[in-house]
SERO-4910 file (N, C-alpha, C, O; in steps of 0.05 Angstrom, whole numbers):
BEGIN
 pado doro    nc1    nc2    nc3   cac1   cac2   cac3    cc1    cc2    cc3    oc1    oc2    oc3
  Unk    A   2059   2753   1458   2065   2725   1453   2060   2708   1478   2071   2686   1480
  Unk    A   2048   2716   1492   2050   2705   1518   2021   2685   1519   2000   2696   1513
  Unk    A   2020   2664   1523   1989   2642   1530   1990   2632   1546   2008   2620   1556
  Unk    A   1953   2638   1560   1947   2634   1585   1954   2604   1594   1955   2588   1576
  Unk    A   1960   2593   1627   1960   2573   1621   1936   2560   1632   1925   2571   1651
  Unk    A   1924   2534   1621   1904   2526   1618   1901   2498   1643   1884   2496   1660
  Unk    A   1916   2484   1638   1919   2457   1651   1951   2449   1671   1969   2464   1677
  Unk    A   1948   2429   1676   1972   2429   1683   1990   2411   1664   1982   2407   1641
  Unk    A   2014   2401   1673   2040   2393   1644   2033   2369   1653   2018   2365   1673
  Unk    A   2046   2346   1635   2046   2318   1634   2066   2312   1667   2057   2308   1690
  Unk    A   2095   2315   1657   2105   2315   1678   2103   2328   1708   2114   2317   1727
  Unk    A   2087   2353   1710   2074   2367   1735   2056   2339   1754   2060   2332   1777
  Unk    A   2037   2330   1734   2016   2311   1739   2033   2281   1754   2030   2269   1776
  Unk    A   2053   2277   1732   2067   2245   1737   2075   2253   1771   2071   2238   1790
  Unk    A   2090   2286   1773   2103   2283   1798   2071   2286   1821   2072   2279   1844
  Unk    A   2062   2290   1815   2041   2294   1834   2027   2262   1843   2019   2253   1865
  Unk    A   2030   2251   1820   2022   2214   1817   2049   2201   1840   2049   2183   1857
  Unk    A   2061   2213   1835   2090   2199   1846   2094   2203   1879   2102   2190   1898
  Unk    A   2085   2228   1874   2092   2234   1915   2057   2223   1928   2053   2220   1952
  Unk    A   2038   2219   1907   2023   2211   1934   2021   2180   1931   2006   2169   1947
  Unk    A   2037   2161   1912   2041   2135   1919   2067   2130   1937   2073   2109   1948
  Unk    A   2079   2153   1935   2104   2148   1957   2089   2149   1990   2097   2138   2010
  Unk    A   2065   2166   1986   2054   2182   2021   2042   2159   2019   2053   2147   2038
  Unk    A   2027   2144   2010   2005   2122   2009   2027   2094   2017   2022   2079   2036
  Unk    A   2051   2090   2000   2070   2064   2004   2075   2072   2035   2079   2052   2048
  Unk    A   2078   2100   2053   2092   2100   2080   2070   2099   2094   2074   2091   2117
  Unk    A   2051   2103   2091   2025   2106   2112   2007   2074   2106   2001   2061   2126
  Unk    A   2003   2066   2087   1987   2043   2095   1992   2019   2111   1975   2006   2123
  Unk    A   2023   2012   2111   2032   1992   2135   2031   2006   2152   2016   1992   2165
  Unk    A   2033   2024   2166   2023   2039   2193   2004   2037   2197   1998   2023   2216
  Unk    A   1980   2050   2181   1946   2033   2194   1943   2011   2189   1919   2006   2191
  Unk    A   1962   1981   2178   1944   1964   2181   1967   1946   2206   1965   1923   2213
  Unk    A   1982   1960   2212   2000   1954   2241   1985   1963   2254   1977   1946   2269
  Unk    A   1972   1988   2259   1957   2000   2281   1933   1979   2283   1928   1966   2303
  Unk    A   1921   1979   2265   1895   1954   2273   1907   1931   2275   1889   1919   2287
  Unk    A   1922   1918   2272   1926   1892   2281   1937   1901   2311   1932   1882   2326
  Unk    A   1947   1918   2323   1954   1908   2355   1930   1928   2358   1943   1948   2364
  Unk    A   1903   1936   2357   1883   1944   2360   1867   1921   2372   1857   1919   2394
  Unk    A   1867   1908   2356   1849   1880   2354   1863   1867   2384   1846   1859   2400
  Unk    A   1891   1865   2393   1899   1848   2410   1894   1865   2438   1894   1855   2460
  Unk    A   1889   1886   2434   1882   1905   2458   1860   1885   2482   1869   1885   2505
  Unk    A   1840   1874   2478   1828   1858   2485   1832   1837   2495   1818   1831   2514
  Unk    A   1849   1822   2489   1861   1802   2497   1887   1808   2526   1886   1798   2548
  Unk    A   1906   1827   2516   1916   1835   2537   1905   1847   2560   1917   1847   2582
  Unk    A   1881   1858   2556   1867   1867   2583   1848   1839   2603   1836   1835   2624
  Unk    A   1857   1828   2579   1841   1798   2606   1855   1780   2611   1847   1758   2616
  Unk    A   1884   1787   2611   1908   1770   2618   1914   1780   2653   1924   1764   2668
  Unk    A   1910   1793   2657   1912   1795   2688   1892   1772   2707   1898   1757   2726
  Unk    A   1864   1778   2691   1841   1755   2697   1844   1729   2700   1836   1713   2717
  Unk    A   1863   1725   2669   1864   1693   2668   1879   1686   2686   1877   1664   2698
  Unk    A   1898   1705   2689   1926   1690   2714   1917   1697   2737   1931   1685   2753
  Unk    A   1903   1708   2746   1885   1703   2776   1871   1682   2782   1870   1672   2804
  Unk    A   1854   1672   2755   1839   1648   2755   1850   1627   2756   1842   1611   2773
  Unk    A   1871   1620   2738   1904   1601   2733   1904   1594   2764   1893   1573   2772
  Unk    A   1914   1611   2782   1923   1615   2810   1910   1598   2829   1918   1582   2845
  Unk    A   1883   1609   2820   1856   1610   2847   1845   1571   2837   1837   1554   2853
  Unk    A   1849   1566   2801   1842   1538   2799   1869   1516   2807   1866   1495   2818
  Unk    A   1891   1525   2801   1908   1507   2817   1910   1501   2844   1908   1516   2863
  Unk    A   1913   1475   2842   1911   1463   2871   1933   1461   2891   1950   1445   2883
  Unk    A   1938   1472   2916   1948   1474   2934   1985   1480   2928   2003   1466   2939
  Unk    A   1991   1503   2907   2008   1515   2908   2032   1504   2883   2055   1515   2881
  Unk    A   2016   1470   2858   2031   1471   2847   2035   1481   2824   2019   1499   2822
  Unk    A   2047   1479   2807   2053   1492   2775   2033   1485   2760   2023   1502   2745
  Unk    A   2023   1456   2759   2003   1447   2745   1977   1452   2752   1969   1460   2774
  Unk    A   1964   1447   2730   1933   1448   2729   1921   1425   2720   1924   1413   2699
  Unk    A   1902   1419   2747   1887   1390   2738   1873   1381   2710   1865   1399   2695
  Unk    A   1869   1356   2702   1853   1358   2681   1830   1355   2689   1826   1344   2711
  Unk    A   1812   1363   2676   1785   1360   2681   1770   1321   2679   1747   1316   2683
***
């Protein structure tokens, strides 16, 4: 009386549907957090630059910067 089994069950499938929209709901705000401060990587590495330049275009030691 015994039959081979062939496929998998309705409910087998739903849980299989279920845990990889749960892995997919925890992981996609993580890569699209990771690329957004990806993108800013660039910008922070030429912030040392700009405030050297800031420095070197201000005139004789005050806070402000001339206008052009």
């Amino acid at each position: 009386m015994s039959r081979a089994r062939e496929g998998f069950t309705l409910v087998e499938t739903l849980v299989i549907v279920a845990v990889i929209g749960l892995i997919a709901s925890i992981a996609i705000p993580i890569v699209l957090r990771s690329r957004c401060s990806g993108s800013d990587a660039p910008a922070i590495g030429a912030a040392p630059a700009i405030i050297s330049a800031h420095d070197d275009y201000r005139p004789d030691g005050s806070s402000r910067v001339p206008q052009p």
